[in-house]
Phi, psi and omega in degrees: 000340179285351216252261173019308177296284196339310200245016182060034173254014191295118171070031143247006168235136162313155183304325192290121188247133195249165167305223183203341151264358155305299192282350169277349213258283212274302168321318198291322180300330168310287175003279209317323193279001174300158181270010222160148184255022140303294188294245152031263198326302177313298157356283173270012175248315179313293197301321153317317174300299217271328196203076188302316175296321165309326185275335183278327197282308189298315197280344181274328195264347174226054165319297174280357204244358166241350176319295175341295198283340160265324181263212195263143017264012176307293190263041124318289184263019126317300155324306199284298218267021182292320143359302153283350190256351193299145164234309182231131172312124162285162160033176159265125157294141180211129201224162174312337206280342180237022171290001158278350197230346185312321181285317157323309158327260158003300191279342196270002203240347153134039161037227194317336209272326182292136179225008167203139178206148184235122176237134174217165156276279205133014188297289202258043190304147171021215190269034225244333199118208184279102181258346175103237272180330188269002166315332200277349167303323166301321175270347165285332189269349183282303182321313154322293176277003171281009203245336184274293186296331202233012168079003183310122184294136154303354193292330178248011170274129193217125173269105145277096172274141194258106179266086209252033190074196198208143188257068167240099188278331193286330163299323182297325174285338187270139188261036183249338169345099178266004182271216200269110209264046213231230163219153207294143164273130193236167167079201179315306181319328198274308202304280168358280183304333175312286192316312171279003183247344201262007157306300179306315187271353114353269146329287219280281192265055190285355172260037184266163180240125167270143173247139192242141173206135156080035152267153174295157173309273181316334157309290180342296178292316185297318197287314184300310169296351155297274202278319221289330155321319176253343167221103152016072211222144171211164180249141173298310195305282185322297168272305227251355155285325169282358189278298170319297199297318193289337141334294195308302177329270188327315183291289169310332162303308209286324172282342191246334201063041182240145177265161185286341171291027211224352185277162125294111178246107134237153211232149220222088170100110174262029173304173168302290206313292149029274171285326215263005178291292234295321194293323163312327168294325173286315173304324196279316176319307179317290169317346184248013168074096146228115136354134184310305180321329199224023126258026169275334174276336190299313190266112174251168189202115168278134184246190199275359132293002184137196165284114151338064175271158185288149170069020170274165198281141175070044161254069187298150178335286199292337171280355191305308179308339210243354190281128128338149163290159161283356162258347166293287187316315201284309178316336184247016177035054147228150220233151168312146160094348190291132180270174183337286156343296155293330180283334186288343207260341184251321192304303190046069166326127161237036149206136162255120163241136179240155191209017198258291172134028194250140178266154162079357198287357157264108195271165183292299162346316175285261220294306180313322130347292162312301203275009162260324153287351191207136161276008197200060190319192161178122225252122152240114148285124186254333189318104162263140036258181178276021174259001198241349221279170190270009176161161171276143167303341175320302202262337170276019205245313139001277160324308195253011156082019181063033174261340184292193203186112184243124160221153201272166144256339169242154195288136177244144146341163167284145197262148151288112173216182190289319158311338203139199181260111177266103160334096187281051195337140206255145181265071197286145151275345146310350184297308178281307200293344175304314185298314217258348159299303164348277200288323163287338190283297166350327205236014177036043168295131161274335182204178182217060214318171204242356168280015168291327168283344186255344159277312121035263179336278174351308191276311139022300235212346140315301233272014161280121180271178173300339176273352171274316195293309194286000168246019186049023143294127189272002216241173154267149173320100179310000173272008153261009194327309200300310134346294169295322151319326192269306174352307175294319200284341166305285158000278180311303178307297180272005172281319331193284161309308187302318162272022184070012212233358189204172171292158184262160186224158182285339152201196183280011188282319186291325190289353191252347152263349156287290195318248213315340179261013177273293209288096159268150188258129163288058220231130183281114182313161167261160173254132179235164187271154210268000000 
């Protein structure tokens, strides 16, 4: 009531002055009552707009049970139907009509004061395409969570869309269409535009970290490989998918006691996500004292022709690392072009990681391969949304005799097998990327190297306990994010340091009270007049 006298609001508010868990406690009760999980959505984005520390409180105290519903698979068709669903501006659209203006832009949005932005073009949302302009949906729900997981304030957080049109013709066609209305820009003209938004954030936000998400694959790779020199920048599909996945990889070893230079990989989908699990792997393997021979044979990898051998025809630059030679490939009595099915029946894999976004593309013939060759397969369908994932747990669980060891990119149910009850662990990128966002703004990094990500994994793929492990989950409770976030980003601050690449703290006491005084709880300040 004081704050009310203050401010002349007296008798402009109902009589009831309620708390901030009353009120969250009536928001969740909104939720709940949607008819839809759509709806769900809308919802909880009107509530962001209208109140933000209440959409935080809330989303930090229910986590695993609105995670779906802000990220994926939800806000897939939040992206697809945006346009129609848009209500209040978010962030920035930045379209060619405004490469001339972008530092100006920047600057009207809090310039120097952003120290994290989630950047997408809109090519590849989630397994969905080109969404256009509804891309931007994709940066907000990454921002959410970094802000529920890992405590980063919004204030200093900016979701961008680079909208540079679109080959989605039913948005060019549609007149409710709110983005740049034109057909995507490609070639120099893109590069060009590229050049001009990471010049502005340079200038402008030079202490910020970028995450580029949900670009297509040779973008995905150029644009990273490009920039990662000059700003502090990583793309989550490419890193912070290998980082989860190479988590799970870890957690399972710690349950079968076999080391990694000793797996069989194949990967289903030569993509950004793909390349960047299969490179990581080879790094973590290096690391594990494995021989060049034999983490060049350990990974093998099929695109939508086939198995990768050298000189085959549509083996494009960035898959080139992954082609087998013709005396390697001949040595496993296999031929270019060879499928899933045959590589699995010769190869004999004791991990499938799938990345294509094709359902159903793990066939029962495959995975019962696998469960012929290995006692304890391991299997990741990776594919979001879950209309897209490469097989069901269900079914791979079905298949391998309950033997397998499954983890998802979207979330599942618990499975019923002969054994019990199986645990679907979700191979989430929250796991990683809140932390290791964290631990860069903290740790003021000029750059952010991809073994960073294998510390990430590492730290990961402790905090699974054994009672997770023995119900097959690869993963931890998403209702520990926040944790594991500050775990990580400590790690990360202090790898960080140690290579010269971020600040040093006088010891570990100080650097874990900057984490933690980094990290905000969403709770209401009092307000006084100014």
């Amino acid at each position: 009531m004081e704050e009310r006298d203050a401010f002349g609001l007296r008798g402009l508010l109902p009589a009831r002055v309620s708390t901030i868990e009353e009120q969250v406690d009536r928001e969740l009760r909104t939720v709940r009552s949607k008819g839809n999980e759509l709806d769900r959505f809308i919802g909880l984005i009107a509530l962001l707009d209208r109140n933000e520390t209440v959409f935080y409180r809330l989303l930090v105290e229910h986590l695993e049970e609105l995670m779906p519903t802000v990220y994926t698979p939800t806000v897939g068709l939040g992206c697809q139907r945006y346009s129609e669903i848009f209500r209040q501006p978010r962030g920035v659209w930045i379209t060619p009509d405004d490469v001339d203006h972008i530092p100006e832009i920047l600057r009207a949005v809090g310039g120097d004061r952003i120290r994290l932005m989630v950047v997408t073009d809109n090519e590849r949302i989630l397994g969905l395409g080109d969404l256009g302009a509804g891309g931007m949906g994709i940066s907000i729900g990454k921002l959410a969570l970094y802000i529920a997981g890992a405590g980063i304030h919004p204030s200093i957080t900016l979701p961008v869309s680079l909208d540079v049109g679109t080959t989605n013709q039913e948005l060019l066609d549609d007149p409710k269409y709110i983005g740049w209305r034109h057909e995507r820009i490609r070639g120099a003209a893109y590069d060009d535009f590229l050049e001009a938004f990471v010049s502005a954030v340079e200038q402008v936000c030079p202490r910020a970290v970028v995450q580029w998400e949900d670009f297509k694959q040779h973008n995905a790779i150029a644009v990273l490989d490009r920039y990662r020199g000059r700003i502090p920048s990583f793309n989550d599909d490419i890193q912070g998918t290998a980082g989860v996945a190479m988590a799970g990889i870890l957690a399972s070893l710690r349950r079968s006691g076999a080391t990694l230079p000793t797996q069989r990989l194949v990967f289903m989908g030569a993509g950004a996500a793909g390349i960047g699990i299969a490179r990581l792997v080879r790094s973590a393997m290096r690391e594990a004292g494995a021989d060049e021979r034999t983490v060049r044979r350990a990974v093998i990898m099929l695109d939508s022709r086939g198995l990768l051998v050298e000189g085959r025809q549509g083996v494009e630059a960035d898959k080139a690392e992954f082609a087998l030679t013709v005396d390697d490939a001949a040595g496993e009595g296999l031929v270019a072009g060879a499928s899933l099915e045959d590589v699995v029946g010769t190869f004999r894999p004791t991990i499938l990681v799938g990345t294509t976004g094709v359902p159903g593309i793990f066939s029962e013939r495959a995975i019962r391969g696998m469960a012929e060759g290995t006692e304890t397969p391991l299997v990741f369908p990776l594919s979001n949304p879950t209309s897209h994932s490469e097989a069901t747990p269900s079914d791979i669980l079905a298949w391998t005799d309950g033997r397998a060891l499954v983890a998802t990119g979207s979330p599942f149910d618990p499975v019923s097998t002969v054994g019990g009850e199986r645990l679907i662990g979700q191979a989430n990128n929250a796991f990683v990327f809140p932390g290791l966002g964290l631990g860069a703004i903290v740790g003021r990094v000029t750059s952010i190297p991809d073994h960073l990500f294998l510390t990430a994994a590492e730290e990961l793929a402790s905090t699974v306990g054994a009672d997770r492990l023995a119900a097959g989950a690869l993963y931890p409770p998403q209702s520990w994010l926040r944790e594991i976030s500050r775990r990580i980003a400590i790690r990360v601050v202090r790898e960080s340091a140690a290579e010269g690449i971020g600040r040093s703290f006088v010891d570990d006491g100080e650097l874990e009270r900057a984490v933690g005084d980094a990290m905000w709880f969403p709770d209401y300040l009092p307000y006084v007049p100014s």
